[in-house]
C-alpha positions in Angstrom: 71.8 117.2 120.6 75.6 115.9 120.5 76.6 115.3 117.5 79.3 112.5 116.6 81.4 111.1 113.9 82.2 107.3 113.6 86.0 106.7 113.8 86.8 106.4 109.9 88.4 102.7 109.2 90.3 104.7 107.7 92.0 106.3 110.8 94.3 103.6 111.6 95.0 102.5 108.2 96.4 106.5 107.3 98.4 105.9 110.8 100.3 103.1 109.9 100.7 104.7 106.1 102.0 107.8 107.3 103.8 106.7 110.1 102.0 109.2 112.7 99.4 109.0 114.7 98.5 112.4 116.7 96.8 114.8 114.6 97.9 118.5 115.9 94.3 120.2 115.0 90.6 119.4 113.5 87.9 120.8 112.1 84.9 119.7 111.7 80.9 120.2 110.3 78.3 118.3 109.3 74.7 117.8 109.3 71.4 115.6 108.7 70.2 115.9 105.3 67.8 112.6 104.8 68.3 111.0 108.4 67.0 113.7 110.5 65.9 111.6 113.4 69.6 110.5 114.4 71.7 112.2 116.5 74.7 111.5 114.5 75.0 113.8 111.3 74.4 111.7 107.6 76.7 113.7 106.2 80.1 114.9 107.3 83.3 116.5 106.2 86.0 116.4 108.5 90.1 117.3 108.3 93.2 117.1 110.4 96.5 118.2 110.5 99.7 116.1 111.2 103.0 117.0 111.2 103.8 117.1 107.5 100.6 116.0 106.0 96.5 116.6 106.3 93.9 114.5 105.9 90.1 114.8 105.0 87.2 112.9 105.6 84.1 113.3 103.4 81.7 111.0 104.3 77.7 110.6 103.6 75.5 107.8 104.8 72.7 108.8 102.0 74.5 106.9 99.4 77.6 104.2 99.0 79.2 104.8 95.6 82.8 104.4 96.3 82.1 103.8 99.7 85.2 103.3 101.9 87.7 104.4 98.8 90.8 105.8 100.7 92.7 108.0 98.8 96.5 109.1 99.2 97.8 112.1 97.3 101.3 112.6 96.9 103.3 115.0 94.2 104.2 111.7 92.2 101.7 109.5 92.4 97.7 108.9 93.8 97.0 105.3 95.7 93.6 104.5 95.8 92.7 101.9 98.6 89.2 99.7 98.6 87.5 96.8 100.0 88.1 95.5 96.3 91.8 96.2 96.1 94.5 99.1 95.2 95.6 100.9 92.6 98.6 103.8 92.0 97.8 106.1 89.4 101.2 108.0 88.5 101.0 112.0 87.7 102.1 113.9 84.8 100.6 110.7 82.7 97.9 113.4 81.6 97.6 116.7 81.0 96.8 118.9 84.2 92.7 119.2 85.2 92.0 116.1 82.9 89.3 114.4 84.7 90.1 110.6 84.1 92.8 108.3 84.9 96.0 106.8 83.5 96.5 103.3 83.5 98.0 102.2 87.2 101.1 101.6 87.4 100.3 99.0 90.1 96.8 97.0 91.0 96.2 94.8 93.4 92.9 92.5 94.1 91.6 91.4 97.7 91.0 87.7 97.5 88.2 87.9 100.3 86.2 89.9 102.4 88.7 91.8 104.8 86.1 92.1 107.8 85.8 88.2 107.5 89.7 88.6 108.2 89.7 91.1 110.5 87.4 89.3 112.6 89.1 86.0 112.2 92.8 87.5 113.7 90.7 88.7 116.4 89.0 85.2 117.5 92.4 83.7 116.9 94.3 86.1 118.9 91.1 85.7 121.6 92.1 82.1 121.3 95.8 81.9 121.0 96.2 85.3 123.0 98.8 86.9 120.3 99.1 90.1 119.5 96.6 91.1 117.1 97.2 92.8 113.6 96.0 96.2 114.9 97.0 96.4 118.5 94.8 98.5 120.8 97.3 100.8 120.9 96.3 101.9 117.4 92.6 101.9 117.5 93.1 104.0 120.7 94.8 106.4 118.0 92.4 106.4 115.7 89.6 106.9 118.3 91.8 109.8 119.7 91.4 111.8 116.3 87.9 111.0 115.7 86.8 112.3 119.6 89.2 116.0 118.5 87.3 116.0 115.1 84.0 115.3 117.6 84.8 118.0 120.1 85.1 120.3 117.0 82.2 119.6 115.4 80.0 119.7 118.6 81.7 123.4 119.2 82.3 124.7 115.9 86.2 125.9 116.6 89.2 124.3 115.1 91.0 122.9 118.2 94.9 122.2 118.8 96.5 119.4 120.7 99.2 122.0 122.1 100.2 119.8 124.9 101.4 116.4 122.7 101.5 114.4 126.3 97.8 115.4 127.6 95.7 113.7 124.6 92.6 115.4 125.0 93.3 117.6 127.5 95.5 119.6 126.2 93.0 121.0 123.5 92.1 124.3 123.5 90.3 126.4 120.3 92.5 128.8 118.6 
């Protein structure tokens, strides 16, 4: 059985956040809890390493509280990013290991359904041939780091992109 993840929405967005979008390693495991006929695991954690930052995937496809909630931690402040909207919780508000929230320091609403948009610039750009809002260029990114999370799941290693020019090909386990 070959196991895969799905490219996390997420991927691209973290990319253009971060301004990077080659992960030097990935580790990956997972497994099927409740969906034991499909070939791709239910549930899955996943994390890669950039230059200066990591990132971690938890995902389940048993339940969808907070589903799609991406989350950016920094040493002054957390921004929480959902189909609903943002927020920016500030830290030092509360005490250390307190287990709610402070009051954002900024909010923001989504006035529609973003996959409505999403697939509106892409008919219009289909149309019009402009650029879209994510060029390929960046989903070919973010499919880049799911297939090194994918290769490590499927093996069990931790693999390195050592060789920054050879994509793929360059990985090796370590």
């Amino acid at each position: 059985m070959r196991s895969r993840i799905c490219i996390p929405i997420g991927a691209t967005v973290i990319h253009w956040y971060m301004q990077s979008s080659r992960p030097e390693s990935a580790q990956a495991m997972g497994a099927n809890y409740a969906m034991t006929e499909w070939e791709c695991p239910d549930t899955i954690n996943a994390s890669w390493q950039y230059p200066g930052f990591m990132v971690v995937y938890n995902g389940t496809l048993v339940g969808h509280l907070k589903g799609g909630t991406l989350v950016f931690r920094g040493s002054q402040a957390e921004m929480r990013i959902t189909r609903d909207g943002l927020a920016v919780y500030p830290e030092g508000v509360l005490a250390a290991e307190k287990t709610n929230f402070s009051d954002p320091v900024v909010t923001a609403r989504s006035t529609g359904d973003v996959t409505v948009d999403h697939v509106r610039n892409f008919l219009d750009c289909v149309r019009t041939r402009r650029t879209p809002n994510a060029e390929v260029r960046s989903a070919v990114a973010a499919a880049n780091a799911a297939h090194l999370a994918n290769r490590a799941l499927r093996e069990g290693l931790l693999f390195h992109d050592h060789d920054r020019h050879a994509g793929l090909r360059g990985m090796s386990e370590r």
